[in-house]
C-alpha positions as CSV (number, residue, x, y, z in Angstrom):
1,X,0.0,0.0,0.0
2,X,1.3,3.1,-0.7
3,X,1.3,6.7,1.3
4,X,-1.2,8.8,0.2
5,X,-0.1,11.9,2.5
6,X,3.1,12.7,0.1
7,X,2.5,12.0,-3.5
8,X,6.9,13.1,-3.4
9,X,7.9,10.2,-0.7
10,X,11.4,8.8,-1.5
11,X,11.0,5.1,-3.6
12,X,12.3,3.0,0.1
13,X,12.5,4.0,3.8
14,X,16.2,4.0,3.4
15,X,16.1,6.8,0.8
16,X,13.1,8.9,3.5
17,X,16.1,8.9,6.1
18,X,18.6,9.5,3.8
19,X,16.5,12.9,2.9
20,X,14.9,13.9,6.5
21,X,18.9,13.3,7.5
22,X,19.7,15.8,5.0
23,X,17.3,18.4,5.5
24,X,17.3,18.2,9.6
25,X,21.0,18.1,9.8
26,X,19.8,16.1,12.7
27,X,20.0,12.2,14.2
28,X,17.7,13.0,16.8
29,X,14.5,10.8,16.9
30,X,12.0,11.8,19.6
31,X,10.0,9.2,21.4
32,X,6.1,10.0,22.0
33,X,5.2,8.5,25.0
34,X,2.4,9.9,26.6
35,X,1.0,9.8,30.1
36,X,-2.1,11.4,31.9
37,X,-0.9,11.7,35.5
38,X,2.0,13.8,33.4
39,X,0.1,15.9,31.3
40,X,-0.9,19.7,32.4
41,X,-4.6,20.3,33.4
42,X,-5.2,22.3,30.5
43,X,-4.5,19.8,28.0
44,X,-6.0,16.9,30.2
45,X,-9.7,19.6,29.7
46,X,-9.0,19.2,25.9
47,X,-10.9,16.3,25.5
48,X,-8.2,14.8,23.6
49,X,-5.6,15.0,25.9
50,X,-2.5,12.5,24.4
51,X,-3.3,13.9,21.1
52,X,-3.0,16.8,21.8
53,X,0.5,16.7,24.2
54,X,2.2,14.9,21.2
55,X,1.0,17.5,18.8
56,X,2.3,20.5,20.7
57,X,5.3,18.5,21.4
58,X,5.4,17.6,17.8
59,X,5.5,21.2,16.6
60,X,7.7,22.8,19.1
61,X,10.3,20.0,17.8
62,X,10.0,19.5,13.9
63,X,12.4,21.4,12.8
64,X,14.9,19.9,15.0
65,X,14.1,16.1,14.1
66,X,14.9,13.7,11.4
67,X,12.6,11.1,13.2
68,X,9.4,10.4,15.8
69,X,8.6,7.4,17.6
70,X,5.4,7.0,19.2
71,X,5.4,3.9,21.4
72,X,1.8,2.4,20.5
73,X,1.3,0.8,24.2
74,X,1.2,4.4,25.7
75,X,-1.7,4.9,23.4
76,X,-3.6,1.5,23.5
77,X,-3.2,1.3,27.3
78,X,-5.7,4.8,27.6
79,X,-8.2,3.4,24.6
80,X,-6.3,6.5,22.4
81,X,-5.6,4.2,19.6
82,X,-7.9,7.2,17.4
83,X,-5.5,9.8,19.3
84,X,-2.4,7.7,17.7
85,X,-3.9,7.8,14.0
86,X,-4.7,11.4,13.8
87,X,-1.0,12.5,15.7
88,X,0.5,10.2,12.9
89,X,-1.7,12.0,10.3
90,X,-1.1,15.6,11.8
91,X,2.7,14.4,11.2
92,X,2.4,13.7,7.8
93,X,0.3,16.2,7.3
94,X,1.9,19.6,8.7
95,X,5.9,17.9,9.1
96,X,6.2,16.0,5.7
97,X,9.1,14.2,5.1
98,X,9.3,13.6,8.7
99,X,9.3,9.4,9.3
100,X,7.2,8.0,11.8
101,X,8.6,4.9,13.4
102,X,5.9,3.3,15.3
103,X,7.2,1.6,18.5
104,X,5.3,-2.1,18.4
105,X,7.7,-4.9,18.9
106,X,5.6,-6.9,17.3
107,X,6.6,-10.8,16.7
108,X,4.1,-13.7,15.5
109,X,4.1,-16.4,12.6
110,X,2.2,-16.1,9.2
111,X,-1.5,-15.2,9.0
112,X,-1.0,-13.5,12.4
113,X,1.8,-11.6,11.4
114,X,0.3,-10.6,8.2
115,X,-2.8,-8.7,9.9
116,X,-0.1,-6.9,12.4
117,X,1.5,-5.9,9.2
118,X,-1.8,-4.4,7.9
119,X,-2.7,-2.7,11.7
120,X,0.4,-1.1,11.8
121,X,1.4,-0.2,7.9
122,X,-2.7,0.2,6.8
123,X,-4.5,1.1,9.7
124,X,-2.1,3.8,11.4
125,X,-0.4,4.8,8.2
126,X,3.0,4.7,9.9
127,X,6.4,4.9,7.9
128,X,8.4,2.0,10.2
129,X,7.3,-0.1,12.7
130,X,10.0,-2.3,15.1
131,X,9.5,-5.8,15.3
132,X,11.1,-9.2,17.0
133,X,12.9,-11.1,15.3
134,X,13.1,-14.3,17.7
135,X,10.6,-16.3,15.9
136,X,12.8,-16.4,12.7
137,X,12.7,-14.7,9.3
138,X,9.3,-16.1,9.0
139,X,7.7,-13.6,11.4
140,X,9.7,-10.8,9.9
141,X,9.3,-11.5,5.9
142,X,5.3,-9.9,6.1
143,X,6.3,-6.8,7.5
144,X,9.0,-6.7,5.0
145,X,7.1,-6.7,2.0
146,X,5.8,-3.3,2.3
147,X,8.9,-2.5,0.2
148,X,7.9,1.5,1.0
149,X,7.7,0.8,4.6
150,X,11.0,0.1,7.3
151,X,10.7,-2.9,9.0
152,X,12.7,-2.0,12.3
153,X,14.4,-5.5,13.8
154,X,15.1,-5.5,17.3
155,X,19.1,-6.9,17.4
156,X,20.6,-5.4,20.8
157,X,18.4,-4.0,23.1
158,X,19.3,-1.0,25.7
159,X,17.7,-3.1,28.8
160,X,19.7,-4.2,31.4
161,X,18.8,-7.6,31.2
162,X,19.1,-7.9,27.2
163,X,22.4,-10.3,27.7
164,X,20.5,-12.7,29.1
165,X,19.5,-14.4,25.4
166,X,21.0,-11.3,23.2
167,X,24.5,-12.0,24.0
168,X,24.4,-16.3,23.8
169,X,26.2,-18.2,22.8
170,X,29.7,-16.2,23.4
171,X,31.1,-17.7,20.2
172,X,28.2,-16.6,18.0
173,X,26.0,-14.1,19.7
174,X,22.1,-13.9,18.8
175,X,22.6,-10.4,18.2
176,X,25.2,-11.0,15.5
177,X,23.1,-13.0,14.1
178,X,20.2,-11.3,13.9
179,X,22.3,-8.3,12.2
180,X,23.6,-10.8,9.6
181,X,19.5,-12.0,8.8
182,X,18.5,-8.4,8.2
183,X,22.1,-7.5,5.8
184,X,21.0,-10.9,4.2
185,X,17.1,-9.6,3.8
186,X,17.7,-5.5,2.9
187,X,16.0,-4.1,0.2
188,X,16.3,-0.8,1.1
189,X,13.5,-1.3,3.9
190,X,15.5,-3.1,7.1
191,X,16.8,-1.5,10.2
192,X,18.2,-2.4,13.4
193,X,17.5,-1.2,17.1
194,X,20.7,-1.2,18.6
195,X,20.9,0.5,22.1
196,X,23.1,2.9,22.8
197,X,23.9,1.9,26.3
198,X,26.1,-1.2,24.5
199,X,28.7,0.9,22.6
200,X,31.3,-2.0,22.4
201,X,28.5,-4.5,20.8
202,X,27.6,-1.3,18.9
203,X,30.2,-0.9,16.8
204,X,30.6,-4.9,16.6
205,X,26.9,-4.8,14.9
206,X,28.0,-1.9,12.7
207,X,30.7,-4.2,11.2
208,X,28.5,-6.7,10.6
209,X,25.7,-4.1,8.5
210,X,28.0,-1.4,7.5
211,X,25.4,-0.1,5.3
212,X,22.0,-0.7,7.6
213,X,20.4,2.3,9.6
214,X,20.3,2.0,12.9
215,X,17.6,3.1,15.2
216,X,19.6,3.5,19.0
217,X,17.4,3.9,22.2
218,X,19.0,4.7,25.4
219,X,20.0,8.1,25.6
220,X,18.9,10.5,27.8
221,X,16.6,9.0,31.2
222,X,18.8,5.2,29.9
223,X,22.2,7.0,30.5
224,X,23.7,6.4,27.0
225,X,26.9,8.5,26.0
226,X,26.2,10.1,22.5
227,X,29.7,10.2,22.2
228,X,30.3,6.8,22.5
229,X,27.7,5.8,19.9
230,X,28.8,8.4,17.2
231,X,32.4,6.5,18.1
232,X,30.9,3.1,17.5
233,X,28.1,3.5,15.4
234,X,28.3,6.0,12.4
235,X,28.2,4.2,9.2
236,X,30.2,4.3,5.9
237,X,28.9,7.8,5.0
238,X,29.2,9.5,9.0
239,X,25.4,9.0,9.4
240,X,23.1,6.2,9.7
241,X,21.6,6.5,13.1
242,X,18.5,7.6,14.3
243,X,18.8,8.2,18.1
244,X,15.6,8.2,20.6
245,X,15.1,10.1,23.4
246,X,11.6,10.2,25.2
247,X,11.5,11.0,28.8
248,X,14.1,13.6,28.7
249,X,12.6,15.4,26.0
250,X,9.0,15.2,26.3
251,X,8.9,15.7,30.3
252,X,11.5,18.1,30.7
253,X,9.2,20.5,31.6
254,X,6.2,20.9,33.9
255,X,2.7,22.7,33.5
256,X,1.9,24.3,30.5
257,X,5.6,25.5,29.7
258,X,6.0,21.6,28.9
259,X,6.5,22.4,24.7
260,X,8.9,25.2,25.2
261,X,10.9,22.6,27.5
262,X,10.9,19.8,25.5
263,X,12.0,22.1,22.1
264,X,15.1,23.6,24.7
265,X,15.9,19.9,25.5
266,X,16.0,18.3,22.2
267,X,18.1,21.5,21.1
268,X,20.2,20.9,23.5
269,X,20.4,16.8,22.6
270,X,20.4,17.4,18.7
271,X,23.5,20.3,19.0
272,X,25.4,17.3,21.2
273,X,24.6,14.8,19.1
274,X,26.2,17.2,15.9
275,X,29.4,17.9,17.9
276,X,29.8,14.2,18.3
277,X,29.0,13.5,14.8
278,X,31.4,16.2,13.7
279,X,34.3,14.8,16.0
280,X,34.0,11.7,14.1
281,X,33.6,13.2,11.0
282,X,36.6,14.9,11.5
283,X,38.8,11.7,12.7
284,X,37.7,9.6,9.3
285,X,38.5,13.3,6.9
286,X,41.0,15.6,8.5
């Protein structure tokens, strides 16, 4: 199915970050994850209060973004799935150009994983979507064939407790692996989660996929270094990463200042994120 909201939307997902890179001058990815105890009074009187926090957090950020991740459980868990498809069409709408990587972590077999497919792809109109890869290609190869769409694979996650499977066997580590199944399975549409708050096994994953984008969670309320994953994790060309931040953007701020703070904290994010970048840059080109 194709997008309907920009008749000019680059042929593959790869080539949409490739041009919101471009124009943003930006890897910052902000995460939408709303909550109603955290939301001012005045929006929570709106009568579409998580629509309308992400939107004003939306458009005091655009310009500073070259991605946004709403995390769909945030959204489900207050009945707001409506809330979700009109913030994802307000997106597309007034921030062309700007993907929208639904957070899902989806991960079923065939007919099951073809209708998650369609409710994430068809039903919220969203330009990525992540997905698990633990049930085999199998569970990955529907999502996939949405050859417009990214099919986001989780490889090497930023929780503490991700070592536990992501990390075995020493000698040939699932999360290797899993890189190697997406290099293997690119058509311009695969991408990796890789968390920043792993640099090591960062830059192992980015030898494996030298060409792959990479979306890196962790930053910010995780404690990732931004340093340390523009170290590890740029590819080929000095870009290739799209790093989330969520908590420390969107709740920066209190009250009904809460868009002005979240636009000062992403500045503050994106302008570190270009110095690292740029040191990099500079170590690879003097």
């Amino acid at each position: 199915m194709q997008r309907a909201y920009n008749a000019r939307v680059p042929q593959t997902f790869h080539d949409q970050l490739r041009q919101s890179w471009r124009h943003s001058d930006s890897a910052l990815c902000v995460g939408l994850d709303p909550r109603i105890d955290r939301i001012s009074a005045r929006v929570r009187r709106s009568g579409r209060p998580v629509f309308e926090f992400c939107r004003e957090i939306v458009d005091a950020t655009a310009d500073l973004v070259c991605a946004y991740k709403p995390q769909i459980a945030f959204f489900a868990a207050e009945r707001a799935e409506d809330d979700l498809e009109a913030l994802v069409a307000h997106i597309h709408r007034e921030h062309p150009g700007i993907p929208v990587i639904l957070d899902a972590k989806r991960g079923d077999m065939g007919s099951t994983a073809e209708q998650y497919a369609r409710e994430l792809f068809e039903r919220y109109e969203v330009d990525a979507a992540t997905v698990n890869p633990y049930l085999g290609w199998d569970s990955i190869a529907p999502y996939a064939e949405y050859a417009d769409r990214g099919t986001v694979i989780l490889c090497l996650t930023s929780n503490p407790d991700s070592a536990w499977l992501q990390d075995y066997p020493a000698e040939d580590p699932a999360y290797l692996r899993v890189a190697d199944l997406a290099v293997a399975n690119d058509r311009g549409n695969l991408m990796l989660v890789v968390g920043a708050t792993y640099p090591v096994q960062l830059g192992r994953v980015r030898d494996r996929a030298p060409r792959l984008p990479f979306l890196v969670p962790g930053v910010g309320a995780q404690g990732g270094d931004v340093d340390a994953v523009f170290a590890h994790g740029l590819d080929e060309d000095g870009a290739g990463l799209v790093v989330s931040a969520s908590r420390s953007i969107i709740f920066a701020g209190d009250g009904d200042g809460y868009a002005k703070a979240a636009r000062n904290a992403a500045t503050q994010l994106r302008d570190g994120m270009r110095r690292a970048r740029d040191a990099v840059r500079s170590i690879a080109d003097p």
